[in-house]
C-alpha positions in Angstrom: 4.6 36.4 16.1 0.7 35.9 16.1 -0.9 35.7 12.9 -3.1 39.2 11.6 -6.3 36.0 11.0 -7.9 36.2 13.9 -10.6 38.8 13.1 -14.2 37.8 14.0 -16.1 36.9 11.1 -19.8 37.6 10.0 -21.7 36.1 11.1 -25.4 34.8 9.4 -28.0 36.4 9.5 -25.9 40.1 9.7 -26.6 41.3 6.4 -25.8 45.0 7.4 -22.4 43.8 7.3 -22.4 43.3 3.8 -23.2 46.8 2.8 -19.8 48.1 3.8 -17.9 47.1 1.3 -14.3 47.8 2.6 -15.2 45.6 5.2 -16.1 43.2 2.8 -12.4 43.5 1.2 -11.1 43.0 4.1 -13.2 39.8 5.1 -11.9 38.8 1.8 -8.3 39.2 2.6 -8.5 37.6 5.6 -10.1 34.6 4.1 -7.5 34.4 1.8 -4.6 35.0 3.6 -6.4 32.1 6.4 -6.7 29.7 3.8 -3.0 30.2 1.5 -1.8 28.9 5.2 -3.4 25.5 5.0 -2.7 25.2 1.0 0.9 25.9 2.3 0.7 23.6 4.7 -0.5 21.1 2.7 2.1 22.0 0.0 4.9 21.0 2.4 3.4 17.6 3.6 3.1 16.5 -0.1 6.9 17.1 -0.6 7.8 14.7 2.3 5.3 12.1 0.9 7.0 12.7 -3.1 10.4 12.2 -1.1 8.8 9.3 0.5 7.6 7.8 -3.1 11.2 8.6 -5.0 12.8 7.1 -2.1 10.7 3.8 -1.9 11.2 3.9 -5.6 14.7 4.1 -6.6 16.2 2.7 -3.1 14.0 0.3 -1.8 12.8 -0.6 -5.4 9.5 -1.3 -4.2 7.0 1.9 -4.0 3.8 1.2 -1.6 2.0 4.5 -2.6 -0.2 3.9 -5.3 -1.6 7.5 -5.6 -2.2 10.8 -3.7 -5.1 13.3 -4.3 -5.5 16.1 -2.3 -8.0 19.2 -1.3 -8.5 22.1 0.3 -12.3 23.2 2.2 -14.1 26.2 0.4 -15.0 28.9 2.2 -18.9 27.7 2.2 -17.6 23.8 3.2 -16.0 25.8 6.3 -18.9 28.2 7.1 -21.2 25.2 6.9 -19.3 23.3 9.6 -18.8 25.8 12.0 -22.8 26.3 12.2 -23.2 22.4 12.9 -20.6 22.9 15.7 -21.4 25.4 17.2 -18.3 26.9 17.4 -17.4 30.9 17.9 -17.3 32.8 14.4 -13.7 33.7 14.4 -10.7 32.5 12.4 -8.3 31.4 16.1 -11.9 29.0 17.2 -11.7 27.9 13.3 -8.4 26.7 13.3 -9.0 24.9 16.5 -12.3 23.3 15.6 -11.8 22.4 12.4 -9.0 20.4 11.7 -9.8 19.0 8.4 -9.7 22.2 5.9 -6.1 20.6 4.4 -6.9 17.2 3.1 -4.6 14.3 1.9 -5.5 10.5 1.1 -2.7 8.6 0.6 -4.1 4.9 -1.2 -1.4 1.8 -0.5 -1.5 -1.1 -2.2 -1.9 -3.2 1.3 -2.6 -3.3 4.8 0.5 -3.1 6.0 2.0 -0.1 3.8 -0.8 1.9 5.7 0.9 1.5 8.8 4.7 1.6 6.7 3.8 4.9 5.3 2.4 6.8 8.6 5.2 5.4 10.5 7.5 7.5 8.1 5.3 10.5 7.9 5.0 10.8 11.8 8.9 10.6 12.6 9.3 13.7 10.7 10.8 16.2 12.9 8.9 19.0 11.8 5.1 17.5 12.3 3.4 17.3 15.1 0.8 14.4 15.3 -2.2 15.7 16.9 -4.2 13.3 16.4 -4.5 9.5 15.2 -7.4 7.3 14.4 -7.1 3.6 13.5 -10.5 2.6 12.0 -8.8 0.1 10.3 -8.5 -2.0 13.8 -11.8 -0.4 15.2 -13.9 0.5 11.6 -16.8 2.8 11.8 -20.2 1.4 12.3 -21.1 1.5 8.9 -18.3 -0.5 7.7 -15.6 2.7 7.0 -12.1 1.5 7.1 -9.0 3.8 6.9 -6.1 5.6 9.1 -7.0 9.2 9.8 -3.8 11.3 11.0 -4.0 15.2 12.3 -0.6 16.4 12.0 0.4 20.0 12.8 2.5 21.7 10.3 4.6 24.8 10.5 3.9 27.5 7.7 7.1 29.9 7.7 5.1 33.6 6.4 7.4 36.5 6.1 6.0 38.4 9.3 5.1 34.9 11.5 5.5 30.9 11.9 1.6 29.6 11.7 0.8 26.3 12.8 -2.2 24.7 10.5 -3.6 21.2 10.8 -3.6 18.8 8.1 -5.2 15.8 8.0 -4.0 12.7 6.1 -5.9 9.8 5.5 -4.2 6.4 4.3 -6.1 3.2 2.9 -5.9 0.4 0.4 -7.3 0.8 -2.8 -10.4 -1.5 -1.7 -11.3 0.6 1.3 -10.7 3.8 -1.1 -13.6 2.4 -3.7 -16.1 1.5 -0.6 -15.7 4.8 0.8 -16.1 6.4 -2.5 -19.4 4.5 -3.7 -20.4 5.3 0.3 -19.9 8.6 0.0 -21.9 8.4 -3.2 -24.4 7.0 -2.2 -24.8 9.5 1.1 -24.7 12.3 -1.6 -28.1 11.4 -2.9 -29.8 11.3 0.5 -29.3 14.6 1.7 -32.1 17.5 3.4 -33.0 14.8 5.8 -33.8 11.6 3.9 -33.5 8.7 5.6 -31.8 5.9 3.6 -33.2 2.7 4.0 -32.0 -0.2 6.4 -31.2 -2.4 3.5 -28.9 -0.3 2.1 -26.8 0.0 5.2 -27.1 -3.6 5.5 -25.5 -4.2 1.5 -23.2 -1.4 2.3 -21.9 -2.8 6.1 -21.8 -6.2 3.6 -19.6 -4.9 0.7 -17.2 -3.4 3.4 -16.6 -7.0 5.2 -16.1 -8.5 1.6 -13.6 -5.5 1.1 -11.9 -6.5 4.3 -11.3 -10.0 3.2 -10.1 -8.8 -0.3 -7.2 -6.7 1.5 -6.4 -9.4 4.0 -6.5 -11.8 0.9 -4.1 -9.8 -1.0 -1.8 -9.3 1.8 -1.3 -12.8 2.3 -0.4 -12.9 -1.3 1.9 -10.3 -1.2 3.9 -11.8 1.5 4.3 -14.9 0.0 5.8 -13.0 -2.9 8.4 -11.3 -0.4 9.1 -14.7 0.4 9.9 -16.1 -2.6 12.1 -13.1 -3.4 14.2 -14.0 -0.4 14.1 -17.5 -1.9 15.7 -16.3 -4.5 12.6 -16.8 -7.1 12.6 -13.6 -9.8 10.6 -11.9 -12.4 12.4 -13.8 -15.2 12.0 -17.5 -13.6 8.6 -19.2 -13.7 7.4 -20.5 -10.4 7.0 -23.8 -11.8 8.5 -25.7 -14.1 7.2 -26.5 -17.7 6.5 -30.1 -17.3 5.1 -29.4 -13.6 2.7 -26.6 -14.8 1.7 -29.0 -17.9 1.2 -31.9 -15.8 -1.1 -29.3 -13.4 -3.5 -28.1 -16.5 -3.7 -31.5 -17.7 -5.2 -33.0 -13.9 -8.1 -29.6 -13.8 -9.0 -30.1 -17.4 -8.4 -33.8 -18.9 -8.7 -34.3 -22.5 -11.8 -35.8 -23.7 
């Protein structure tokens, strides 16, 4: 059954609108009832990924999720993007052109639980991937690393089935604190100010060094798998005493 949210919104600049107020209401409802969707949506794709964490936890005894945050587009975040678009002021051409109102960053602890975790979420029966986009293997021009996933999600309403889009971004914790002091940093250089070159420069410069650091720590953390297999554990020392004395004692000789 088609959903009762595709009513033309006002448009700016239509003030006269605003005088009716039951129309108002209604524009009100409608927004609401639009937007419970996508928090529904949402709702349902950060069950799978809980099961996904209690699973990883308590049967694989290993749990690559370090933390989930999540968010939904105000009303004004919407409007704003449908001007820059372009697109037709109506809920339907919403819904189609802006696929990022649900919101989801998943942060791993390394590069390869990115690809561990979306694997999972993407052989879910029940959600459609619209859309996937590796900057990881292709980053942005500025430096901007991270997996970026459309999935479509079905929303079961009492009257109708709506489909909304969710999008779910994955990254390690280092491309998670680039992309936050980026996104910082673009904050404070809004209503058309130019930043300067040398701050993309340190910027394109802190993301390489981040690169390194994740591939770094993956390296480490495989060599850890491999000594599990080995049969090393927490409660046995990589080394032995008289190994790790004899160690110290060659980088810092008595004097």
């Amino acid at each position: 059954m088609e959903a009762k949210t595709s009513a033309v919104l006002i448009q700016p600049g239509e003030t006269s609108e605003f005088s009716d107020p039951e129309q108002m209401q209604d524009l009100c409802k409608a927004m609401n009832r639009f937007l419970l969707c996508y928090n529904l949506g949402m709702d349902q794709v950060n069950t799978k990924i809980n099961t996904l964490k209690q699973e990883f936890q308590h049967i694989h005894e290993y749990n690559p999720i370090e933390h989930v945050k999540w968010r939904l587009k105000t009303p004004e975040s919407i409007l704003k993007k449908v001007r820059r678009r372009g697109c037709p002021w109506s809920f339907a051409a919403i819904r189609e052109n802006v696929r990022d109102i649900a919101g989801i960053r998943i942060t791993c602890s390394f590069v390869s639980d990115i690809y561990r975790v979306a694997g999972m979420l993407m052989q879910q029966p029940d959600l459609e991937v619209v859309e996937y986009k590796d900057y990881i293997e292709q980053p942005k021009y500025n430096g901007y690393r991270s997996l970026h996933i459309i999935l479509k999600v079905p929303v079961y309403m009492s009257d109708h089935t709506e489909r909304v889009y969710v999008e779910v971004q994955i990254r390690t914790i280092a491309m998670d604190f680039w992309a936050s002091l980026e996104h910082k940093i673009y904050y404070k250089f809004q209503d058309g100010q130019d930043i300067p070159h040398s701050l993309h420069a340190d910027l394109k410069e802190a993301a390489e060094a981040m690169t390194i650091l994740d591939e770094k720590m993956e390296r480490i953390h495989k060599e850890m798998q491999q000594l599990r297999l080995a049969g090393w554990n927490d409660d046995k020392p990589l080394l032995s005493a008289d190994l790790s004395r004899l160690l110290i004692n060659a980088q810092y000789p008595s004097v």
